[in-house]
N, C-alpha and C positions, 0 to 999 in steps of 0.2 A: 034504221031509217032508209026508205028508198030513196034512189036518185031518179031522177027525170032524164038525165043526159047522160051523156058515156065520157071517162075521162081522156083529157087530149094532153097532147107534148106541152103546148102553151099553159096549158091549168101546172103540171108537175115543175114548169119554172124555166121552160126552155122555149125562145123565141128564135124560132126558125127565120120571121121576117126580119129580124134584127142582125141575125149572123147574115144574112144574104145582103143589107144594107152598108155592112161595115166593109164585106166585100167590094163592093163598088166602091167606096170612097177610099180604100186604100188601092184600088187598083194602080191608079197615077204615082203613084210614088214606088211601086215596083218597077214602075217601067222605065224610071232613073235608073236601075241599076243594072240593065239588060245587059249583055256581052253579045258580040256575034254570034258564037258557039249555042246561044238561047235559043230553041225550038216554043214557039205560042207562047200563051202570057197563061194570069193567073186562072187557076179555076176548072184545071183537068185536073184528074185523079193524080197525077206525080208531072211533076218537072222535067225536060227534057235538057240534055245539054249534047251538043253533038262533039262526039269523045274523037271524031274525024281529025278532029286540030291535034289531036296528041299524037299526031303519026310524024310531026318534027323533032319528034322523040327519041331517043336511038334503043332506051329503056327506060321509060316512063314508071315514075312510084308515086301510087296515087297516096295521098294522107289524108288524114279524117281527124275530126275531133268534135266534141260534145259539150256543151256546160251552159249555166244558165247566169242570172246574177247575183242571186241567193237572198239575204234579206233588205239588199239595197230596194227591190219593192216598195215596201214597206213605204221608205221614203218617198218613191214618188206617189204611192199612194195619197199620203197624210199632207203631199203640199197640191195635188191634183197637181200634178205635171207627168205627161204620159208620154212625150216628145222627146227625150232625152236618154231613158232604159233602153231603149233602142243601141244604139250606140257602143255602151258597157257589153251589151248580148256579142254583136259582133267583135269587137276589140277580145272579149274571152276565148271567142272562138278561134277567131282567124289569128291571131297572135301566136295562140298555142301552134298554128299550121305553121305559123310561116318561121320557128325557128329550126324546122329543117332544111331550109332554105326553100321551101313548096309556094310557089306562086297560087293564091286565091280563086279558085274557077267560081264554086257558087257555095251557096246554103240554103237552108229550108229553118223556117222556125215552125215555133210550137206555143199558141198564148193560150193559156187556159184563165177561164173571169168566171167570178161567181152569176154575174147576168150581163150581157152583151150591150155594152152603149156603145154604139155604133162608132160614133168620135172618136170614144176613147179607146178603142182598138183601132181604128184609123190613124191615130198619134202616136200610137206603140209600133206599128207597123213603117209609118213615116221615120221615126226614128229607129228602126232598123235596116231601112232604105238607104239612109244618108251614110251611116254606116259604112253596109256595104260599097257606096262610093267612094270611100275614103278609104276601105280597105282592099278599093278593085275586084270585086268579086260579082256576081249575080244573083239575085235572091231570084229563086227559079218555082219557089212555094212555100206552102205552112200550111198549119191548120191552125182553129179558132175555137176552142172548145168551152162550154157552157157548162159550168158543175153545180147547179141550186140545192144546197143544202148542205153540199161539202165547203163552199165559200162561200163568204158573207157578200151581198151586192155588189160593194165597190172592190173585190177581194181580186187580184189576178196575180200570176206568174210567168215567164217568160224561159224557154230553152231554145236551142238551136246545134243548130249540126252544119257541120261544110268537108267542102272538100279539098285538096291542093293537088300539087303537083311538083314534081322536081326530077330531073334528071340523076340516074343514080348516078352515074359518077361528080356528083355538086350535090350527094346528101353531104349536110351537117349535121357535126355531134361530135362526139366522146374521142372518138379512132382519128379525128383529125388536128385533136390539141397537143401541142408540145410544151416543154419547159420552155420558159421567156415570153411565152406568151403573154398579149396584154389585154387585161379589162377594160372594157369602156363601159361605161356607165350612162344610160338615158333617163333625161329625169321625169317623171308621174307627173299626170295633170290633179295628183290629188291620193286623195284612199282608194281610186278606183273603184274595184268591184268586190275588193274580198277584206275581213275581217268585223264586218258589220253588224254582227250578233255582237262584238268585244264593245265595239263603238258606240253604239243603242244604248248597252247594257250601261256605261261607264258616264256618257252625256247625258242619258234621260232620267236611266232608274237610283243614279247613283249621285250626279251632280246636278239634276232635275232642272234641264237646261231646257228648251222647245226650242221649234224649229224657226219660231220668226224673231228669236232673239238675235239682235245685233249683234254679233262679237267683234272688240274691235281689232282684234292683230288679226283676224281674218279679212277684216274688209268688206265685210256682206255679213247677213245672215247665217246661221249655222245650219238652216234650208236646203240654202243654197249653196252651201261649200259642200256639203255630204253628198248633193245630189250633183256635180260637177262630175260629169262625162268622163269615161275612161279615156285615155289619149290610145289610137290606134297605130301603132308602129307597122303594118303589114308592109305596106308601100317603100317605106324608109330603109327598113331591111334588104327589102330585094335590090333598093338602089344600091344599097354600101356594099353586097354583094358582086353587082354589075359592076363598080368604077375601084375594087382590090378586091384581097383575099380575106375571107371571113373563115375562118375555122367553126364558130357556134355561138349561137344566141341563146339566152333564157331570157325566159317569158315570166317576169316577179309576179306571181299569185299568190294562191293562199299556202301556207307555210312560209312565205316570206322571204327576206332576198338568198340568205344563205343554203338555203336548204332546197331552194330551187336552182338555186347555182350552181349547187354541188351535182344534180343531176346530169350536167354536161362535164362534168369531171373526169376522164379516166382514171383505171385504178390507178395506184400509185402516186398520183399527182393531187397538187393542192390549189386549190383559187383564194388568195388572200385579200381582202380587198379593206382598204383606208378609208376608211369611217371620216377620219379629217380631209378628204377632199369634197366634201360636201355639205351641205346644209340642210336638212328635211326640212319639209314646208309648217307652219306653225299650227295644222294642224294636228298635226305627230305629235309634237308639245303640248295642244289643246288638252287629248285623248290619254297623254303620259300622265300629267299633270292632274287633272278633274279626276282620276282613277287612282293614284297612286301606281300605278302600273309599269313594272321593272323594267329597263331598258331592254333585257333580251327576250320577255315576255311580248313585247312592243314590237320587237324585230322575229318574232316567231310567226305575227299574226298581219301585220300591215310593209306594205312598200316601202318604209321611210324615205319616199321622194325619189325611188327610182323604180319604173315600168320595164325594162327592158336591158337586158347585159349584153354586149355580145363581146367575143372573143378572139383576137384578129394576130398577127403575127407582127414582131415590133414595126417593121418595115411599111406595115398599113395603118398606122396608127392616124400618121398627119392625114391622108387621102382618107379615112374612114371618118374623123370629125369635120373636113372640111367638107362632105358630102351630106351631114347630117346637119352642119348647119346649114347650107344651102338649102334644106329643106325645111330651119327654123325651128329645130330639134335641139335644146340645149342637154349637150352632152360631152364628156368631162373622162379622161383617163383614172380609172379607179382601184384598179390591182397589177395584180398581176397571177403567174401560174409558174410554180416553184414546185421543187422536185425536194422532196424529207428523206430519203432516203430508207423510205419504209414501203409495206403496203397499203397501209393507211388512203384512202382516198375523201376528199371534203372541199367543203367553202367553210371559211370562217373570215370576221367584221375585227379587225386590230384597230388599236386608236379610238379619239374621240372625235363627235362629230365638228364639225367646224361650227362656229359663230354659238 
């Protein structure tokens, strides 16, 4: 059969005017999150950041880090909410920055949608905006990419990347923890961003729960718990930093709190931390429970109720909580870091949880 016409980008699934649309409407909510050091706004080929300010430096260590938010999607897809992914994107990223003590400069994201609705890449974009406000940093660009026929219409993804900064003699990590050292523990605004394939798997296909069901020890729908916003520690850290001594933070992701813990561990040394000083939120319970799913199973793959460790010397303990409450951070002394008298190095959970 002949054709009359010649084929265009628009006929194969890609709306060039739609990407240029969604541009303008997320422009405004990048420019929340501008920093001085920002060169132009969005819509040149790359982001400029003028690297001039790092000359108060004495030896400047730039950090970087990558991640997306993996099948949390999903859910904001299935309740159309596209204003709050945003959020979990940053919190992944800059979090991971800021436990070597690297202050925020910028980031660049990455959305890829099966077809571009303008809004709703404007919403994705806004809630990566507000983000970076909370996390101090600059969104300095992204791109927006159109895949018809690898995703289904309403289909998208979300990555990102940033950057930090930290004076080398104020890195954090491994080389600066001692024995007596203490844990403190900050609590999750929830499942955050990582074990979500376990959680899907266990609420829908398994205890064939939806997402506008009421649950009542959640207090809301089950929507709307799953889809609650990573809490962004960036800010909070650099403070407790600023006002004592911080030896190392971790950043509780996926593999879950122990085993992220232990990454700040030097060899030799152990981080132990008491299960009964705390309480996981009753979604942990939801997730255990509708699953059958073993407590260490549980603690392999989800937060149970804490975001963020960090690791201070006993001496900073009082100055380290009353600086995180002041910022409204409920966080709670949770181990500590003892010496076995081996070479053995780890984190491990003793005790059971409180309540």
């Amino acid at each position: 059969m002949s054709q009359t016409t010649g084929a265009s980008y628009a006929e194969a699934g890609v709306d060039i005017e739609a990407g240029d649309r969604a541009v303008e409407l997320m422009k405004e909510w990048v420019k929340k999150t501008q920093r001085p050091e920002v060169l132009g706004g969005i819509g040149g080929f790359a982001g400029l950041f003028d690297a001039s300010a790092l000359k108060r430096y004495e030896r400047p260590l730039l950090a970087s880090a990558t991640d997306g938010v993996g099948t949390k999607v999903d859910i904001a897809r299935q309740m159309g909410v596209y204003d709050t992914i945003g959020h979990d994107l940053v919190a992944m990223v800059m979090d991971d920055i800021v436990v070597c003590g690297a202050e925020p400069l910028f980031m660049t994201d990455y959305i890829c949608v099966g077809k571009v609705h303008p809004e709703r890449v404007a919403a994705i974009v806004k809630g990566i905006a507000e983000g970076c406000v909370l996390a101090g940093t600059a969104l300095v660009g992204g791109e927006t990419a159109e895949h018809p026929g690898l995703l289904g219409p309403d289909d998208f993804d979300v990555a990102g990347a940033g950057t930090g900064v930290v004076e080398a003699d104020r890195l954090l990590g491994p080389d600066r923890i001692r024995t007596g050292d203490t844990v403190i523990a900050m609590a999750s605004s929830g499942l955050h961003s990582n074990g979500y394939s376990l959680v899907r798997h266990v609420l829908f296909d398994r205890a064939g729960m939806s997402l506008d069901q009421q649950v009542e020890e959640l207090g809301r729908t089950l929507g709307e718990e799953l889809l609650e916003p990573t809490r962004i520690y960036s800010l909070d850290c650099l403070a407790m930093t600023r006002t004592t001594e911080v030896h190392a933070f971790s950043h509780i992701t996926g593999g879950g709190l122990a085993a992220n813990l232990a990454r700040v561990v030097p060899d030799g040394l152990h981080a132990v931390v008491d299960r009964s000083t705390w309480t996981p939120g009753p979604v942990f319970d939801l997730v255990g429970t509708a699953g059958r799913v073993e407590r260490l199973e549980l603690e392999k793959t989800l937060n149970m109720g804490v975001g963020m460790m960090a690791v201070v010397p006993e001496s900073s303990v009082e100055v380290a909580l009353a600086t995180l409450a002041d910022r409204g951070v409920d966080a709670w002394v949770a181990g500590e870091i003892v010496d076995r008298g081996d070479r053995t190095t780890g984190a491990e959970l003793t005790g059971s949880y409180a309540g």
